[in-house]
N, C-alpha and C positions, 0 to 999 in steps of 0.2 A: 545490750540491745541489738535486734539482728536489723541488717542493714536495710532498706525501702527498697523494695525490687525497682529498677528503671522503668522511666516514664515512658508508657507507652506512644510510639509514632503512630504519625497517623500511615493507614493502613491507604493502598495504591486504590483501591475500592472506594472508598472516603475524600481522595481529592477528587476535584476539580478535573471532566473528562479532557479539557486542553491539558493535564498535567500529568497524566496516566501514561507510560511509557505504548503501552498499545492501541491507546486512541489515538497519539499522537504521530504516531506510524504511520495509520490508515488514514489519518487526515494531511498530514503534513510531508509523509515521504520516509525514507526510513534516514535520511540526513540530514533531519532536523532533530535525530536522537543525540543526546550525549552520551559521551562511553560509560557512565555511570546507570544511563538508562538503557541501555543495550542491554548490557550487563544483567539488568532485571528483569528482563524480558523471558532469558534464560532461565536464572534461578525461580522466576514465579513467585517466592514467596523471600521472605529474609527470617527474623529471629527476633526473641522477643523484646520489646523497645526500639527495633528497626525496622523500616519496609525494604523492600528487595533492591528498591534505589539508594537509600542509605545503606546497606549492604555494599552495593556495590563501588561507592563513594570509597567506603572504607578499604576494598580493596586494590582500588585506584592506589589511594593515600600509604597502603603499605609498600607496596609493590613498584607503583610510578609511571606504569605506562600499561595498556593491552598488552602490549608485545612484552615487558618485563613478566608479564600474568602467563603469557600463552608457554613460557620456559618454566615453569612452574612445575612437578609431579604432579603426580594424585596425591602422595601422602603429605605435601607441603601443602596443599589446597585443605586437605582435610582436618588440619588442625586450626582451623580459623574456626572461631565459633560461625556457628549457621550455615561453613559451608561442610555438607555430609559427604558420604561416600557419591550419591546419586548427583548433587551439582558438581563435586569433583569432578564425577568421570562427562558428565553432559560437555561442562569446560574444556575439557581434554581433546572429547570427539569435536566441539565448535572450530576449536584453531587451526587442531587438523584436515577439516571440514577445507579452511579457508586457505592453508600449505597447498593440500592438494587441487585446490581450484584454483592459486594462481599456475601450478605448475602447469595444467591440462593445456593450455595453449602453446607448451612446446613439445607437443606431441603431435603438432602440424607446424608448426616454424621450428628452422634448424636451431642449434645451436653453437654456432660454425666460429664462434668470436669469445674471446675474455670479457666482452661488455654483454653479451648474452649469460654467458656463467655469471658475473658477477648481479644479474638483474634477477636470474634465476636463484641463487642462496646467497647471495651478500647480506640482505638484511637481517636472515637469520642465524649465518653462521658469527657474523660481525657482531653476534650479540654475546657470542658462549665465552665462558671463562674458562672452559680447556680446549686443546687442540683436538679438531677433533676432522678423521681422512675419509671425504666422501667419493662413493666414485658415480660420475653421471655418462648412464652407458648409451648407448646412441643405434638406431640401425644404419643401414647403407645411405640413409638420405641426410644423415646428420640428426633427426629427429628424436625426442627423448624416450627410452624405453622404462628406463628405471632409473634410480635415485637410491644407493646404498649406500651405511657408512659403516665402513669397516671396521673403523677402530674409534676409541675415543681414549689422550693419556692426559698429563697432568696439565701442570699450569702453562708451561713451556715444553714440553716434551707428548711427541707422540708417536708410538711405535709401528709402522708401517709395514707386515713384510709383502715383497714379490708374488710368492704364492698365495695368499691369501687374496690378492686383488687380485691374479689370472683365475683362480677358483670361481669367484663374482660373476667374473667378463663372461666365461664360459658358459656358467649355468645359466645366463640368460640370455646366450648367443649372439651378444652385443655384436656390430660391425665395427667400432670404436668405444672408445671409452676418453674420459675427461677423469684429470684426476684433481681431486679440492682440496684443501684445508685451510684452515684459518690460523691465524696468530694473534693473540689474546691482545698481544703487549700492543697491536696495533701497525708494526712496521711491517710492510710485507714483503721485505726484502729476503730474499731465501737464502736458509743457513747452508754451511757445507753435507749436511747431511739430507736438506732437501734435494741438493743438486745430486749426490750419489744415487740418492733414490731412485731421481729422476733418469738417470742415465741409464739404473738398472732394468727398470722398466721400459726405456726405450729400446734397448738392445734384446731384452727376451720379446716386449712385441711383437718386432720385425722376425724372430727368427718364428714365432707361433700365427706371422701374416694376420694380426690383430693392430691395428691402426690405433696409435697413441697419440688423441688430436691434441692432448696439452697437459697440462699442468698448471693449475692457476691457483695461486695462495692469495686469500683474502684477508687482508688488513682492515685498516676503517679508515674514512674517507679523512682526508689533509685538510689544513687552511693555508696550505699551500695549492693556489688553484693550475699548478702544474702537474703536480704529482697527482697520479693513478689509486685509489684505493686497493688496489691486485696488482697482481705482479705474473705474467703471463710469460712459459718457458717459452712457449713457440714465438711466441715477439719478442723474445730477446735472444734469440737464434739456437738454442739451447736442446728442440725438440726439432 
């Protein structure tokens, strides 16, 4: 005997206009949404036995957080029943959507400090499970020009060379450049091979008159409320 297809939910059209994620919007603000109804906002519709808010519930419940969601692929989005090619990629462009809107305001504020870097990619580098080395190039006022990442390697390991971050700086006539990466394991105290790095980039800088404002590895944040989440070379005399 074949199995009873799933009871159908009730459809976002069918509740109740206080419980409709877009009435609720236009009436109430868009902070009286829950992530789950955000979420449906986007998709529009869900799958059969779901509406777009139970949809979205559900990938709350796999996932665990927006920000677990927003590190997501296309092709890991795409195998969830009900979500297709078209709410994968809508998903993909929303996050980046919201990456690149908070960065746009240090494209008029400098970013001249380790607590700037760290406010700028901390929350999303602090989140990856590889190493992975961005470079944040700057012009003459300190301001942001771009955001690359050169490389991304394993758990613990990631491969960095010289040339390939002067290649970066160059092609987009940076005045400076910030160099990032994260450490999975959370401690952001720099290995020996962070500091060679470091030194070697310091030293072709200065001889190519390109300003090497730092080097800042990001960890995750202590319950130690002394300790730093980063670990900045230039405050520890190193740059």
């Amino acid at each position: 005997m074949e199995d009873d297809p799933p009871p159908l939910s009730p459809r976002i059209r069918d509740l109740p206009a206080s419980d409709r994620p877009r009435e609720k919007l236009a009436a109430r603000g868009p902070g009286s949404l829950t992530d789950a109804e955000i979420l449906a906002i986007f998709f529009g519709t869900g799958r059969r036995g779901m509406s777009a808010v139970d949809l979205g519930r559900e990938l709350l419940k796999r996932f665990g957080s927006l920000q677990s969601i927003s590190r997501r692929s296309i092709e890991e989005l795409n195998q969830i029943p009900g979500i297709g090619p078209a709410k994968a990629t809508q998903l993909a462009a929303v996050f980046e959507f919201g990456r690149r809107l908070a960065r746009e305001r240090y494209h008029e504020l400098p970013i001249d400090s380790p607590e700037a870097v760290y406010d700028l990619l901390g929350a999303e580098m602090r989140a990856l499970s590889q190493e992975s080395v961005r470079l944040v190039l700057l012009d003459n006022r300190a301001n942001l020009v771009h955001i690359d990442e050169v490389t991304r390697g394993t758990l613990n390991e990631c491969i960095a060379h010289p040339r390939d971050i002067f290649r970066t700086v160059i092609a987009w006539s940076a005045a400076s450049f910030i160099l990032v990466h994260n450490h999975p394991s959370g401690n952001a105290s720099p290995s020996q091979a962070d500091i060679r790095l470091t030194r070697q980039l310091r030293d072709a800088a200065e001889l190519l008159r390109i300003e090497m404002h730092d080097h800042v590895i990001i960890g995750s944040p202590s319950t130690d409320l002394q300790a730093q989440p980063y670990y900045s070379f230039r405050e520890s005399g190193l740059i």
